[in-house]
C-alpha positions in Angstrom: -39.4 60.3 54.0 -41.5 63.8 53.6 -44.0 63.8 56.4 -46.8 66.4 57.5 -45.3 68.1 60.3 -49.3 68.6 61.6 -50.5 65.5 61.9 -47.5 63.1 60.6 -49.0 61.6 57.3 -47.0 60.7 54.4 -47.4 63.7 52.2 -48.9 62.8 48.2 -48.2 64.6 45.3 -51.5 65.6 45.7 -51.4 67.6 48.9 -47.7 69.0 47.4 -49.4 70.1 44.6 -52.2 71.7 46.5 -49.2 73.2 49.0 -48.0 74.6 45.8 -50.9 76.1 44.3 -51.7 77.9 47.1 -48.2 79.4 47.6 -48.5 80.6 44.2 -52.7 82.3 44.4 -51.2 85.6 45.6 -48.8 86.3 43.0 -50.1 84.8 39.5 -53.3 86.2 37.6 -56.5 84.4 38.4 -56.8 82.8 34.9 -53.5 81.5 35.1 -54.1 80.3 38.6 -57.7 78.6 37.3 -55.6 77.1 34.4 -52.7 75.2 36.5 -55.9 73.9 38.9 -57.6 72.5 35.9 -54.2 70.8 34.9 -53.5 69.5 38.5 -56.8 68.6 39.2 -57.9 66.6 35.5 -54.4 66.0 34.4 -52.0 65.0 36.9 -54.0 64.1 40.1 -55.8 61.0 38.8 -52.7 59.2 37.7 -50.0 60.3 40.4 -51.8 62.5 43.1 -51.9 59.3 45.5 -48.2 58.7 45.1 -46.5 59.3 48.6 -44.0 62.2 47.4 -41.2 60.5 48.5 -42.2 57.3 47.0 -42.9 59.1 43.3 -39.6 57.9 41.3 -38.8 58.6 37.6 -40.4 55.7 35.8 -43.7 56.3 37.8 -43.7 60.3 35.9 -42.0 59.0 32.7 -44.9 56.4 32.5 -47.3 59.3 33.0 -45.9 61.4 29.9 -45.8 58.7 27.6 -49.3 58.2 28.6 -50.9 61.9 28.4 -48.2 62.2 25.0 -50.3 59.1 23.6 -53.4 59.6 24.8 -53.9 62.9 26.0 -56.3 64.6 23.8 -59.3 66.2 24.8 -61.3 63.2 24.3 -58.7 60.7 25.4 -57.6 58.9 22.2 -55.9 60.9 20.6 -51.9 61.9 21.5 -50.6 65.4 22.4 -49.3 67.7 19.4 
């Protein structure tokens, strides 16, 4: 189990991908920075950021492709090209 060293909380994919974001501020563009936040924040964080990292398993993110690839357009009915 992946637990906060700080405070002992269960980590979620959320907070991981926050971690990781932030690692990455200081050496990406701002645009490109702006553009994985959007993706995190619309994209990946409703469906999967309240996972417990170590609970997250490969059907719970293959579900979440075949999701956004079938309904992932801007307007949500449409699938990915």
């Amino acid at each position: 189990m992946i637990l906060n060293k700080q405070n002992k909380k269960i980590l979620t994919v959320s907070t991981v991908l926050d971690m990781w974001l932030n690692s990455k501020k200081a050496t990406i563009k701002a645009t490109t920075y702006d553009k994985y936040s959007y993706m995190i924040n619309v994209h990946i964080n409703p469906h999967l950021g309240d996972y417990g990292i170590a609970y997250i398993d490969a059907f719970q993110v293959n579900a979440f492709l075949d999701m956004k690839l079938h309904s992932g357009g801007l307007n949500h009915n449409e699938p990915l090209s």
